[in-house]
Every structure is written in structure tokens, then in C-alpha cells.
N, CA, C and O atoms as CSV, one atom per row, in Angstrom:
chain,resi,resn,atom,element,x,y,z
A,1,UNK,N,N,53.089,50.133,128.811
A,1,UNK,CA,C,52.702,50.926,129.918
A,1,UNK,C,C,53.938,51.125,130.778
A,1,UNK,O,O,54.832,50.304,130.983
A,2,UNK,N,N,53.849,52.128,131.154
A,2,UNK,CA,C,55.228,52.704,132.196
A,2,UNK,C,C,54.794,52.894,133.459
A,2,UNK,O,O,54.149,53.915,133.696
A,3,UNK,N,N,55.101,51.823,134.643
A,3,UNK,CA,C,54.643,52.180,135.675
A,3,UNK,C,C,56.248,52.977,136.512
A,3,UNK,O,O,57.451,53.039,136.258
A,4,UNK,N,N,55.022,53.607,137.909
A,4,UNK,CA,C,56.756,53.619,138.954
A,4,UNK,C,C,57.193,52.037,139.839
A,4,UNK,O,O,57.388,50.868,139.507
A,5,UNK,N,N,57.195,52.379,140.387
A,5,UNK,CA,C,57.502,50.901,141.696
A,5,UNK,C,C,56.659,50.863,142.666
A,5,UNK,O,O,57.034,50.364,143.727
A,6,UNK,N,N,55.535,51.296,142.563
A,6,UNK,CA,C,54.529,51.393,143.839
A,6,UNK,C,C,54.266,50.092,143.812
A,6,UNK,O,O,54.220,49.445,142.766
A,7,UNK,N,N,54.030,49.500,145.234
A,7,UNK,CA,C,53.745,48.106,145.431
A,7,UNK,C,C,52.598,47.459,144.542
A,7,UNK,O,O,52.671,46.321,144.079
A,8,UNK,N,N,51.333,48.491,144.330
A,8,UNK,CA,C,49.845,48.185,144.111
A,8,UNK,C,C,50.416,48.012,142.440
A,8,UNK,O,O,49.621,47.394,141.732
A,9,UNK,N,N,51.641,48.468,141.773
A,9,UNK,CA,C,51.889,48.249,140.412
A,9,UNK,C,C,52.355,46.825,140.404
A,9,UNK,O,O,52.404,46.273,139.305
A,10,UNK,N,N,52.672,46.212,141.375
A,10,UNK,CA,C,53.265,44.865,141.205
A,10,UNK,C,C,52.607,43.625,141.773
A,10,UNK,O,O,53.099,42.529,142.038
A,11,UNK,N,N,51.138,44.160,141.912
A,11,UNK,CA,C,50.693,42.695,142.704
A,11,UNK,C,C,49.958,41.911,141.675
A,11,UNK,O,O,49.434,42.506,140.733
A,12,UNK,N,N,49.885,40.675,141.785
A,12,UNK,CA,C,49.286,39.767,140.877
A,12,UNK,C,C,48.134,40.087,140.219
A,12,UNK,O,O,47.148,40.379,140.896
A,13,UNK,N,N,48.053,40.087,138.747
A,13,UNK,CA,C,47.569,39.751,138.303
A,13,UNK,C,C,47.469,41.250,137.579
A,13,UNK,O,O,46.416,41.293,136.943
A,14,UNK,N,N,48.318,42.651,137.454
A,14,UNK,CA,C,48.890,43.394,136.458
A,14,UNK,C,C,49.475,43.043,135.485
A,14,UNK,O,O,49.161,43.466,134.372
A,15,UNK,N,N,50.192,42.420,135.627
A,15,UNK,CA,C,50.974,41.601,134.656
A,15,UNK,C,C,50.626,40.781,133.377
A,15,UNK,O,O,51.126,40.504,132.287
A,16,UNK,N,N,49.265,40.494,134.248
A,16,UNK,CA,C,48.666,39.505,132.884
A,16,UNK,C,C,47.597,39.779,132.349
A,16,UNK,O,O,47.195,39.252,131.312
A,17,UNK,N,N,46.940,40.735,133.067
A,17,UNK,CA,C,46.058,42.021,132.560
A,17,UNK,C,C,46.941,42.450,131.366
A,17,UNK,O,O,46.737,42.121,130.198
A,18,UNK,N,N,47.765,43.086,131.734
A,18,UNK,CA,C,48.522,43.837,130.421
A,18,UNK,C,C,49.390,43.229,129.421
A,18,UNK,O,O,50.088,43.825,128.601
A,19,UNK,N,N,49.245,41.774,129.609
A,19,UNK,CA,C,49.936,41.732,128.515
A,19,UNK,C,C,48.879,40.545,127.735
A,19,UNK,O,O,48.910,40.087,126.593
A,20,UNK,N,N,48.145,40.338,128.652
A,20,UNK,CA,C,46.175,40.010,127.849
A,20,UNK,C,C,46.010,40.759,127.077
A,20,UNK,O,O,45.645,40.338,125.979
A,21,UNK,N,N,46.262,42.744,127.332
A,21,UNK,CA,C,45.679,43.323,126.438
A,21,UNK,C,C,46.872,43.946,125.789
A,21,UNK,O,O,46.950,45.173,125.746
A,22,UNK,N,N,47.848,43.152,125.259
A,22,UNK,CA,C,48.856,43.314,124.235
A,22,UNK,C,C,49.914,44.354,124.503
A,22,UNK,O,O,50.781,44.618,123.670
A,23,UNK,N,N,49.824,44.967,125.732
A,23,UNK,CA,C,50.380,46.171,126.312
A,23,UNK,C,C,52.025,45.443,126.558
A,23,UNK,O,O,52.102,44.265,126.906
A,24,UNK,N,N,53.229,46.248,126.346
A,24,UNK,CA,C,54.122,46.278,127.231
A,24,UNK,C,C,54.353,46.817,128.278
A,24,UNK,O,O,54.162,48.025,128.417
A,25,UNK,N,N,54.866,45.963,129.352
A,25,UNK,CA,C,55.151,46.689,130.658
A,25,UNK,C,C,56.701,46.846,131.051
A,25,UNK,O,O,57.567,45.979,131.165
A,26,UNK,N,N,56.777,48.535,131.257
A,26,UNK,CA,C,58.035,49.155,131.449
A,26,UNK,C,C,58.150,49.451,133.070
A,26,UNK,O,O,57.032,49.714,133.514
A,27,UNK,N,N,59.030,49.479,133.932
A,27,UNK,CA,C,59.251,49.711,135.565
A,27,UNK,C,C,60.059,50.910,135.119
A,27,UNK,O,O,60.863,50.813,134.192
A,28,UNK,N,N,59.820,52.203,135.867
A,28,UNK,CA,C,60.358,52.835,135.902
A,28,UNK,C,C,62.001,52.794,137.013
A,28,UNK,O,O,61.852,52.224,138.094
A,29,UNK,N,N,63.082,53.233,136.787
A,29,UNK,CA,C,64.102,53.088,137.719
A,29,UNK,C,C,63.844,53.384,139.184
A,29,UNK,O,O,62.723,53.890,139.242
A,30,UNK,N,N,64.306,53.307,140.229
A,30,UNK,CA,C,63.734,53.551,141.764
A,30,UNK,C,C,64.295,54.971,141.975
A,30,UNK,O,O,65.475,55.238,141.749
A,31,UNK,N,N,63.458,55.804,142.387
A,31,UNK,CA,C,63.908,57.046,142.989
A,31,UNK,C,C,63.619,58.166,141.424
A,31,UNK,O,O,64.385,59.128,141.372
A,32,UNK,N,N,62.769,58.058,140.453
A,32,UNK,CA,C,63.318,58.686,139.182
A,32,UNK,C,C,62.384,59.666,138.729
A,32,UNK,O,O,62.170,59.760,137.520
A,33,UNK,N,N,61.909,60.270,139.395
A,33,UNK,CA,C,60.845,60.984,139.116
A,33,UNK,C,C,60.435,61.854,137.541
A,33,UNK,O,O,59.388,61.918,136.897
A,34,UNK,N,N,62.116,62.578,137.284
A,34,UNK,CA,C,62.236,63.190,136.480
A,34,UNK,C,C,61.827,62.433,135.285
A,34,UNK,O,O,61.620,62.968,134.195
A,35,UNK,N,N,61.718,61.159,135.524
A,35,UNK,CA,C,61.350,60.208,134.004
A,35,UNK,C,C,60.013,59.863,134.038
A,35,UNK,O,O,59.568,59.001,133.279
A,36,UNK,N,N,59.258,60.507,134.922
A,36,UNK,CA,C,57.829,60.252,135.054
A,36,UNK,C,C,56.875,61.262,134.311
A,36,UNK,O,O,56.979,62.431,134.681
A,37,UNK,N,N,56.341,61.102,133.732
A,37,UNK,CA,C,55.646,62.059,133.172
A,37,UNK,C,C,54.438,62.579,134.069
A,37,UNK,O,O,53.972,63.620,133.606
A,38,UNK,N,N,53.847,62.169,135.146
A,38,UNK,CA,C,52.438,62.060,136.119
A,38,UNK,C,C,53.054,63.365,136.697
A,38,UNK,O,O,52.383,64.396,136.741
A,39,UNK,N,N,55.206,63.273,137.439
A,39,UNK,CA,C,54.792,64.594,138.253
A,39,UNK,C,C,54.832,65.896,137.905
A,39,UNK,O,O,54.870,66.700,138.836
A,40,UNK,N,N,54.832,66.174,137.159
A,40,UNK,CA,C,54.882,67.409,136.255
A,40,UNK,C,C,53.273,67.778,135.982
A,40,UNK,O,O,52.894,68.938,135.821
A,41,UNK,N,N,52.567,66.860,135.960
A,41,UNK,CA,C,50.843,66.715,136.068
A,41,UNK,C,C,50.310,67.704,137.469
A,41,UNK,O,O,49.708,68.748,137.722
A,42,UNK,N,N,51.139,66.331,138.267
A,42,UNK,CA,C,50.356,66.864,140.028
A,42,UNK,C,C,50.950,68.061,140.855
A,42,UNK,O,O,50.554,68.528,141.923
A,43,UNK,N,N,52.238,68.506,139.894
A,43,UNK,CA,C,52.692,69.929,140.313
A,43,UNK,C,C,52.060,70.447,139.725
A,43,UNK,O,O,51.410,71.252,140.392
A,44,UNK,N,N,51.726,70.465,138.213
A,44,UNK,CA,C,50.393,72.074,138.144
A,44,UNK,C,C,48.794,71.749,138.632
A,44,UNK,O,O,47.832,72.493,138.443
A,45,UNK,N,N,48.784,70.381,139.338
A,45,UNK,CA,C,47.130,70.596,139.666
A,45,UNK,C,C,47.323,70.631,141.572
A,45,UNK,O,O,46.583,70.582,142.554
A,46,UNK,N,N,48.394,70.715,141.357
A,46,UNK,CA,C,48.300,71.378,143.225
A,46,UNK,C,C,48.644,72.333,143.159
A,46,UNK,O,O,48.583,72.674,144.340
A,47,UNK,N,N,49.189,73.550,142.381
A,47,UNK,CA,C,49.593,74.833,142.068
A,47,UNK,C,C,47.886,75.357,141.784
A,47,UNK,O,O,47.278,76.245,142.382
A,48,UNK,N,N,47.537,74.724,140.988
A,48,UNK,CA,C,46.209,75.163,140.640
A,48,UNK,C,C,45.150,75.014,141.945
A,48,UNK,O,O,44.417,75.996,142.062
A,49,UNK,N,N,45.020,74.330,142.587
A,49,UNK,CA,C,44.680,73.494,144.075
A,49,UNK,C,C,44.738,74.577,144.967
A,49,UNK,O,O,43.822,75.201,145.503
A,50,UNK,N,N,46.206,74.731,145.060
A,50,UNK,CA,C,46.512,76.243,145.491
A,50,UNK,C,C,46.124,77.668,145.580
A,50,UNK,O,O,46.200,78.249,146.663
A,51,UNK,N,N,45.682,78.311,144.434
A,51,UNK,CA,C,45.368,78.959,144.197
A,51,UNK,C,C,43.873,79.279,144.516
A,51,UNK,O,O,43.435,80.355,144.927
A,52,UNK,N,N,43.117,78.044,144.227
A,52,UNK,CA,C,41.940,78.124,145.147
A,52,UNK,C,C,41.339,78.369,146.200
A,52,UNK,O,O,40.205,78.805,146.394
A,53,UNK,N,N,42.401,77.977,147.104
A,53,UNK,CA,C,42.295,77.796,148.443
A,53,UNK,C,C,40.934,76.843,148.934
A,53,UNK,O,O,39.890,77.370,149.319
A,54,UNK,N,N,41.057,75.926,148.883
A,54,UNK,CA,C,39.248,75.421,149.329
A,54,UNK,C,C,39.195,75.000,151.018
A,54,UNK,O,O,40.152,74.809,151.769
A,55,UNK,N,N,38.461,74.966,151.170
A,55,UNK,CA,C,37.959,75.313,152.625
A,55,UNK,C,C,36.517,74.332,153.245
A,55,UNK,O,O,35.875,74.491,154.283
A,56,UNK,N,N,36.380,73.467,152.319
A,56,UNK,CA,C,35.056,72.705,152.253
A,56,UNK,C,C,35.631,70.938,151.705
A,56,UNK,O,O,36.728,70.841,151.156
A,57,UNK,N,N,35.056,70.104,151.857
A,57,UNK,CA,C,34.763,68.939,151.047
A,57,UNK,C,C,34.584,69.433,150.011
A,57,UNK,O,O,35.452,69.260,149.155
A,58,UNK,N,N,33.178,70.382,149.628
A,58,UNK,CA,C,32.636,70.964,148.550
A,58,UNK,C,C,33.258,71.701,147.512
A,58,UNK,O,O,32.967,71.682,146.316
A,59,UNK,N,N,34.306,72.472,148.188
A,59,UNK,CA,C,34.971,73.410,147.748
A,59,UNK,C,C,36.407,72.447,147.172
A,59,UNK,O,O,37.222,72.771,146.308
A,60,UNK,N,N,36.371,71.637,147.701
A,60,UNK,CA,C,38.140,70.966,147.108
A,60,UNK,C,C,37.477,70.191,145.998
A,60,UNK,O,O,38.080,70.172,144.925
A,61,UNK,N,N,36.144,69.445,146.104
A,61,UNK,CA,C,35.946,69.046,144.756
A,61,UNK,C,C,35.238,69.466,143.578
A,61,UNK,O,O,34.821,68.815,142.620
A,62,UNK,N,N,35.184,70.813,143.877
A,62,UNK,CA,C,35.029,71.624,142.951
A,62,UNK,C,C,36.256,72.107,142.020
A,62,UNK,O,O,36.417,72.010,140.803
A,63,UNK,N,N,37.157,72.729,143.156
A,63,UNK,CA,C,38.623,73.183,142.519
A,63,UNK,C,C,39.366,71.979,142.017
A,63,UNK,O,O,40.233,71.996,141.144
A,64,UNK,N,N,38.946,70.984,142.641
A,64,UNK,CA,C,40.096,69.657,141.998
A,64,UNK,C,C,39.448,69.326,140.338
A,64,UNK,O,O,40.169,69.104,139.365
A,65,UNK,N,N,37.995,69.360,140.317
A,65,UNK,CA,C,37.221,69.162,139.016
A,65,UNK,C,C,38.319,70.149,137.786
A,65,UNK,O,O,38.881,69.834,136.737
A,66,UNK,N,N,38.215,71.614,138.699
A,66,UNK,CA,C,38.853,72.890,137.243
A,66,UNK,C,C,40.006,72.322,137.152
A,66,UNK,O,O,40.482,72.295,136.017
A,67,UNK,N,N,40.741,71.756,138.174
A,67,UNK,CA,C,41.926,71.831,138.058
A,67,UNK,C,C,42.296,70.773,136.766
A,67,UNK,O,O,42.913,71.007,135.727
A,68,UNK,N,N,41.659,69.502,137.264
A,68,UNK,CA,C,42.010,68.545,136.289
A,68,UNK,C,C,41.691,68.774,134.645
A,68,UNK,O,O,42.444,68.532,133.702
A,69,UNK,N,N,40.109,69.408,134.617
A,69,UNK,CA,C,39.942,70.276,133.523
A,69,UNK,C,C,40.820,71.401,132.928
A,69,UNK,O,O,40.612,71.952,131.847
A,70,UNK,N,N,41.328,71.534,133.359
A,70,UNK,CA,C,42.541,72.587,133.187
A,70,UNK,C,C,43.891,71.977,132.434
A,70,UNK,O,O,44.852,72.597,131.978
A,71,UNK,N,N,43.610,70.424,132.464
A,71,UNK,CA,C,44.540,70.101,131.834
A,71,UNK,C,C,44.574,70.001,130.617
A,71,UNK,O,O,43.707,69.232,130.203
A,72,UNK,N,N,45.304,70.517,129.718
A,72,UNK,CA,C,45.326,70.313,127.952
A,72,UNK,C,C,45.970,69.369,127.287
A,72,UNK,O,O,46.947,68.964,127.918
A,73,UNK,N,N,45.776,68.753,126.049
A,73,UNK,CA,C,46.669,68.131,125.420
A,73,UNK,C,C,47.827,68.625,124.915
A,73,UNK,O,O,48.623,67.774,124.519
A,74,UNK,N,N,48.200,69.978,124.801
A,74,UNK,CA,C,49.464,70.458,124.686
A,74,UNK,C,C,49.870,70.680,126.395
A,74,UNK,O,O,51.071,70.733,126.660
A,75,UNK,N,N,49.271,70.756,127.071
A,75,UNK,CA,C,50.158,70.124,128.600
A,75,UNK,C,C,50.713,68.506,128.646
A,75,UNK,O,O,51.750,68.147,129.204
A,76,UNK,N,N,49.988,67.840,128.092
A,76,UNK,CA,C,49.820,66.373,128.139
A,76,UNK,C,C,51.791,65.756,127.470
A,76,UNK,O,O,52.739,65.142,127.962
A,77,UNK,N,N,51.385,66.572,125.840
A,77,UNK,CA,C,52.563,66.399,125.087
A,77,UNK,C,C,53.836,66.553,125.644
A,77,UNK,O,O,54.799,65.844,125.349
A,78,UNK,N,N,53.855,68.002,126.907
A,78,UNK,CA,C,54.672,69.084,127.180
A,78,UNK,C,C,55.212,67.928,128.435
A,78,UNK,O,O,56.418,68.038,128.653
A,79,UNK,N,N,54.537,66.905,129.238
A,79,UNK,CA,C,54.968,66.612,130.142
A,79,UNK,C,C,55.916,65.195,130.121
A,79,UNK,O,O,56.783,64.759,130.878
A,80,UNK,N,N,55.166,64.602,128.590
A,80,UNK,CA,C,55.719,63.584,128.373
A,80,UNK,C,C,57.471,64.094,127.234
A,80,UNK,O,O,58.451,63.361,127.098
A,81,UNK,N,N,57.311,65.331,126.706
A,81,UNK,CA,C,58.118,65.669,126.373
A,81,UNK,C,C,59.313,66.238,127.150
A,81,UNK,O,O,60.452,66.193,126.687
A,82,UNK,N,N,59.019,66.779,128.355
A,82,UNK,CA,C,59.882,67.085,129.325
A,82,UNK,C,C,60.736,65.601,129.955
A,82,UNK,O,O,61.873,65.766,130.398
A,83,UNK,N,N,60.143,64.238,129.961
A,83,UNK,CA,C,60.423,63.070,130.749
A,83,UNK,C,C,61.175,62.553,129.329
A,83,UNK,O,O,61.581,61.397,129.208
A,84,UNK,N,N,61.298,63.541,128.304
A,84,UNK,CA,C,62.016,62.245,127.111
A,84,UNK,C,C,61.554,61.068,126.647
A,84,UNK,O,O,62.232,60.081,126.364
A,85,UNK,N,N,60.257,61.205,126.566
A,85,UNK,CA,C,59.479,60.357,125.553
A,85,UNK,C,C,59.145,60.572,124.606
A,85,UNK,O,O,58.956,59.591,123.886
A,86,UNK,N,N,58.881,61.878,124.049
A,86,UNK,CA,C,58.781,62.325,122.760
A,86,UNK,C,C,60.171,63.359,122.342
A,86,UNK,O,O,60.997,63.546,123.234
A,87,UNK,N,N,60.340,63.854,121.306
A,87,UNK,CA,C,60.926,64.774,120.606
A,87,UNK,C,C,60.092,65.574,119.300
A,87,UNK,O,O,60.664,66.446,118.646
């Protein structure tokens, strides 16, 4: 698993969660966004967000629903391929 450095990634008992469930845990470098695969995610679902315009409680969790639905597995590939995890 590849986290960033957010505090809530480092408090007790992540650690042994994940490696209970056989997972490796990777820290991403400080400041590194470009190696993240998530922001390339939350730039097209606030672009999409955007475009909505919502104006309600109702209305943002409606547009946030398409938005996330909106996401594909050839977006998925495309983002982790942009951060240099795949080729």
C-alpha cells in the first residue's frame, strides 16, 4: 500500500493492520504529489463537480455520486500510469 504522510496514515495500529493482512507499506516522499496517483482522481472529479454547479446538500450529492461514477478503469490505469507505476 502507498500512502502520503497524512498524520491519520501514521497513527497506531496501520501498521499492523497491514502487515496482518500481508500488505506492504510504502510512504510516499513529502511534498510529491506527482507520484500520487489519488490527485489526478480529485482533479477530474472536481472538474466534473464543476461543471455541475450544485447549489443544494442534495444537489452536491447527487453530482459527487456521477462524478465518482464517472470514473473508469481505463481512468484508473491512466492515473496510476501517469505517477509511474505501471508501463
Amino acid at each position: 500500500m502507498i500512502l502520503d504522510n497524512l498524520a491519520t496514515h501514521k497513527i497506531r495500529g496501520v501498521r499492523e493492520a497491514l502487515d496482518a493482512a500481508g500488505a506492504r507499506l510504502r510512504y510516499l516522499p513529502p511534498y510529491s504529489p506527482d507520484f500520487n496517483p489519488i490527485e489526478p482522481m480529485w482533479s477530474k472529479i472536481k472538474q466534473i463537480l464543476r461543471g455541475h454547479a450544485p447549489r443544494s446538500d442534495e444537489q452536491l450529492l447527487c453530482a459527487a455520486k456521477k462524478a465518482f461514477q464517472s470514473i473508469s478503469v481505463a481512468d484508473c490505469k491512466g492515473f496510476f500510469f501517469s505517477a509511474r507505476y505501471a508501463t
